[in-house]
C-alpha positions as CSV (number, residue, x, y, z in Angstrom):
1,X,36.8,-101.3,75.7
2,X,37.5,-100.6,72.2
3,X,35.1,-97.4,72.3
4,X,37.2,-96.0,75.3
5,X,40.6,-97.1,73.3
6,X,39.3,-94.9,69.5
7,X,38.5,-92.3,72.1
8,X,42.1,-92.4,74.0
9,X,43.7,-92.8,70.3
10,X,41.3,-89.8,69.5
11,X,42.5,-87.8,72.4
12,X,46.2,-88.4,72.0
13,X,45.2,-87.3,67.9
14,X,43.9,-84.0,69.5
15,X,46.7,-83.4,71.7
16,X,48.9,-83.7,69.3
17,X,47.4,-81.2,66.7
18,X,46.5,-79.1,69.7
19,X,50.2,-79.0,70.4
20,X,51.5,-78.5,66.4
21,X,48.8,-75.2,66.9
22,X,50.6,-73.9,69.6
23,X,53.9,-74.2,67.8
24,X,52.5,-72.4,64.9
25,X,51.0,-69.6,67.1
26,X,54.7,-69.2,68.7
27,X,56.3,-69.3,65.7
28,X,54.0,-66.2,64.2
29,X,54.5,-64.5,67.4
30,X,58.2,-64.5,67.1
31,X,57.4,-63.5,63.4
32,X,55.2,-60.2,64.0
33,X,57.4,-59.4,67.3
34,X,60.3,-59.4,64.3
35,X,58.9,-57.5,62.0
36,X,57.6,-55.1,64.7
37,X,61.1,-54.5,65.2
38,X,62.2,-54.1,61.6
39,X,59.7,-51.6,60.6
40,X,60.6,-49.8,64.0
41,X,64.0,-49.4,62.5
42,X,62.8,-49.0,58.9
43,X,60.6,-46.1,60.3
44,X,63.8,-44.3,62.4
45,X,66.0,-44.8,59.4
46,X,62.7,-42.8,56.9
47,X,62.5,-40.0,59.8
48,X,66.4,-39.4,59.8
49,X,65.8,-39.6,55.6
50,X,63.8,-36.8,56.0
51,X,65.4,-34.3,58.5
52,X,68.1,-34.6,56.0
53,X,66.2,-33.6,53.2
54,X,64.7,-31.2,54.9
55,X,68.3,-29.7,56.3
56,X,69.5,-29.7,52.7
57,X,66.2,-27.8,51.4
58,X,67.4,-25.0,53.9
59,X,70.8,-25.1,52.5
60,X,69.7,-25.1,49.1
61,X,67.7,-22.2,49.9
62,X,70.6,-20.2,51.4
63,X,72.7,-21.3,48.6
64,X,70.3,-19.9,46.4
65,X,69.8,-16.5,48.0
66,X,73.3,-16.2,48.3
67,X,73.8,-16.5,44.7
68,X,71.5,-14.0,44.1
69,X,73.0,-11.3,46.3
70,X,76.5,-12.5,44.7
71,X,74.9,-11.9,41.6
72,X,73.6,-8.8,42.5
73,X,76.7,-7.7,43.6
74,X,78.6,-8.4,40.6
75,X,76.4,-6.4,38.6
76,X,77.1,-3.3,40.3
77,X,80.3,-4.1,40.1
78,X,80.7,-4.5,36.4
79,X,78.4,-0.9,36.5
80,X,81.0,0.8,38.5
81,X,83.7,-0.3,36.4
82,X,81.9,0.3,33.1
83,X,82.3,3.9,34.4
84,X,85.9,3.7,33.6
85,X,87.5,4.5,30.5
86,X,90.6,3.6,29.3
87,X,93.0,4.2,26.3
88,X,94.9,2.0,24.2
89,X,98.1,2.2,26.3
90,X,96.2,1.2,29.3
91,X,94.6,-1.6,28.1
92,X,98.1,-2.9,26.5
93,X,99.5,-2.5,30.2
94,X,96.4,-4.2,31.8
95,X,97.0,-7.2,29.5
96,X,100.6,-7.4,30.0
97,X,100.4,-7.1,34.0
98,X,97.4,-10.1,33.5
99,X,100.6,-11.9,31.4
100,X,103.0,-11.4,34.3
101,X,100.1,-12.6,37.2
102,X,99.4,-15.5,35.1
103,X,103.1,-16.6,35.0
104,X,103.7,-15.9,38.9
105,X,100.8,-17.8,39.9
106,X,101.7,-21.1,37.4
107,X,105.1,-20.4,39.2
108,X,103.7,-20.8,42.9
109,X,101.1,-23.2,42.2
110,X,104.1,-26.0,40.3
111,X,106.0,-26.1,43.9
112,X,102.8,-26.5,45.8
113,X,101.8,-29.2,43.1
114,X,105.4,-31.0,43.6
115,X,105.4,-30.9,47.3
116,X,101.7,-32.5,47.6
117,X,102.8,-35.4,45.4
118,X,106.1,-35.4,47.2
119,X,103.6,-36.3,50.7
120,X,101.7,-38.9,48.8
C-alpha cells in the first residue's frame, strides 16, 4: 500500500512539474511571438531609414549639380561683365544708385517687418 501511495505522491510530483513546464513553454512562446513582432517593426522602421537616405542622396546629388551649373553660370557672367569698362563718373553713379536701392529696400522691408509682428 505504501509503495502504490510514494508512487501516487510521485505521480502527483510529476504532474505538477510537468504542468510548471508547460507554463514556461507558454510563457517563451508568448515571448518569441513578441519579439517576432518587434523586430517586424524594428525592420519596417530600418527599410523606411533607408529609402530616406537614399531620397536625400538623390537630392544631394541634384543639389550638387545644380551648384555647379550655378557656378558655372556665374562665371560667365562675371566674364561678360569684365568686358565692360567704366570711368570714374560711372562708377561714382553706380555706387550712389546701390546707396539709393539699399535705402528703398530697408524702407520696404521695416513695414513688412512691422506688419508680421503686428499678426503675431
Amino acid at each position: 500500500m505504501k509503495l502504490v501511495r510514494d508512487t501516487g505522491v510521485s505521480l502527483k510530483t510529476i504532474g505538477a512539474f510537468i504542468s510548471q513546464v508547460n507554463q514556461h513553454m507558454d510563457s517563451i512562446a508568448t515571448s518569441a511571438k513578441e519579439q517576432s513582432i518587434g523586430l517586424g517593426e524594428v525592420n519596417i522602421a530600418v527599410n523606411q531609414m533607408d529609402q530616406t537616405t537614399q531620397q536625400n542622396a538623390a537630392m544631394v546629388e541634384q543639389s550638387t549639380a545644380a551648384s555647379a551649373s550655378l557656378a558655372q553660370e556665374a562665371q560667365k557672367l562675371r566674364e561678360l561683365v569684365n568686358q565692360f569698362k567704366l570711368d570714374g563718373s560711372i562708377l561714382e553713379q553706380t555706387a550712389a544708385l546701390r546707396t539709393v536701392v539699399k535705402t528703398m529696400a530697408r524702407q520696404s522691408v521695416q513695414p513688412l517687418a512691422q506688419a508680421a509682428g503686428a499678426r503675431r
